[in-house]
C-alpha positions as a Markdown table, in Angstrom:
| # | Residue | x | y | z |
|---|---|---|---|---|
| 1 | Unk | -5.0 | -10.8 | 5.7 |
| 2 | Unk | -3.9 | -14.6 | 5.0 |
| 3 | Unk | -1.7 | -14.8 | 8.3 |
| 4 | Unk | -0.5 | -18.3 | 7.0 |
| 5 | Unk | 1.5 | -15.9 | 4.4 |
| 6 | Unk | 5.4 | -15.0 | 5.4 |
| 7 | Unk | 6.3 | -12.0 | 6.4 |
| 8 | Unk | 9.4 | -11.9 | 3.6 |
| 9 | Unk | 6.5 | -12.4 | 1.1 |
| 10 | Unk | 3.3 | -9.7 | 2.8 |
| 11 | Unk | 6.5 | -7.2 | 2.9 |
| 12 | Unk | 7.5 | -7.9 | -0.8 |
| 13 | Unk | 4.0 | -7.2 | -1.5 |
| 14 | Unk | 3.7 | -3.8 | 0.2 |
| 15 | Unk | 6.7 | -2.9 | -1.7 |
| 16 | Unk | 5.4 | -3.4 | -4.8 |
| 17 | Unk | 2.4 | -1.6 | -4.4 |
| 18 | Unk | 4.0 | 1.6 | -2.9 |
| 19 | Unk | 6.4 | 1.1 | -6.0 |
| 20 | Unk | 3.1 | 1.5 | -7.8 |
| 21 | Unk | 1.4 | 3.9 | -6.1 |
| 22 | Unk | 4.6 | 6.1 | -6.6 |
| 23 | Unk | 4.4 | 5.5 | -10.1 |
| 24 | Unk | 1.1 | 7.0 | -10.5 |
| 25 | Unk | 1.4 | 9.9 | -9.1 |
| 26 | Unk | 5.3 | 11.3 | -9.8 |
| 27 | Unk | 4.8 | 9.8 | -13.7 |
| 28 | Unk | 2.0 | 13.5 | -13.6 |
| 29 | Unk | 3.4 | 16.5 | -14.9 |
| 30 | Unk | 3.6 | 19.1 | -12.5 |
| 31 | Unk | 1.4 | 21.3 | -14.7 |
| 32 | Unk | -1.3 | 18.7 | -14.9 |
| 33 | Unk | -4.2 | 20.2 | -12.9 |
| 34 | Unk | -5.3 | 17.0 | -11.8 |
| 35 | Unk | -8.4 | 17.1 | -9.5 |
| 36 | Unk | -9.3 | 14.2 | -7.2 |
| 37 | Unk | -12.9 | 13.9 | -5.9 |
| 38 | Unk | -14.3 | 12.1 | -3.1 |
| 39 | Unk | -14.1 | 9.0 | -4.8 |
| 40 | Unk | -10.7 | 9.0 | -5.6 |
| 41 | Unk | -9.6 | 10.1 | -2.8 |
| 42 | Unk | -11.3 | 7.0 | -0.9 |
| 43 | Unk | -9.6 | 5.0 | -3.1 |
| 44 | Unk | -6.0 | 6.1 | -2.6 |
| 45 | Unk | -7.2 | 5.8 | 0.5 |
| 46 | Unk | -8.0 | 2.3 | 0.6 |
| 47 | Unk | -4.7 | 1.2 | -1.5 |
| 48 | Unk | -2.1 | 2.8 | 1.6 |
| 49 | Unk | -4.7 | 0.8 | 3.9 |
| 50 | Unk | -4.0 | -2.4 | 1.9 |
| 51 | Unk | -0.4 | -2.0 | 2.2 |
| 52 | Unk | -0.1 | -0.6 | 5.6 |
| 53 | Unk | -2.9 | -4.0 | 6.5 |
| 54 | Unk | 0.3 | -6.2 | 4.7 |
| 55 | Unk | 3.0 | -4.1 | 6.8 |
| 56 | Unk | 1.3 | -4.8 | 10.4 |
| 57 | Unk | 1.1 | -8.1 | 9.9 |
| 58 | Unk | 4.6 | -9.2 | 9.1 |
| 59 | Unk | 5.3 | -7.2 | 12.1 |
| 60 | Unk | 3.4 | -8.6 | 14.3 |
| 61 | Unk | 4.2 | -11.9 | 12.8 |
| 62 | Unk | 7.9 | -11.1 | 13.0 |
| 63 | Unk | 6.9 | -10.4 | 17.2 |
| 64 | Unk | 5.6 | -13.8 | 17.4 |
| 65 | Unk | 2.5 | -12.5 | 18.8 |
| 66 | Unk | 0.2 | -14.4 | 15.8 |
């Protein structure tokens, strides 16, 4: 994580990808059957990692303990 980015900016960030991880996966049908596999599973994974990385670090730089 770039710590020399603001924390207004690594929060706006975070936003928009829960925005688009919500998007995925309310835009599927409630009938659709969808099966994930390890792989994607890792991967959604991964994405809430990113954006919880980007959350912790405008905390911590809003603490003042960068």
């Amino acid at each position: 994580m770039d710590s020399a980015r603001l924390p207004a900016d690594l929060l706006h960030e975070a936003a928009a990808r829960i925005r688009w991880q919500q998007r995925l996966l309310c835009s599927l049908p409630v009938d659709a059957q969808v099966d994930m596999d390890t792989q994607d599973a890792q991967g959604l994974y991964l994405a809430f990692e990113d954006i919880y990385q980007a959350i912790t670090e405008a905390a911590r730089q809003l603490e003042g303990t960068v």
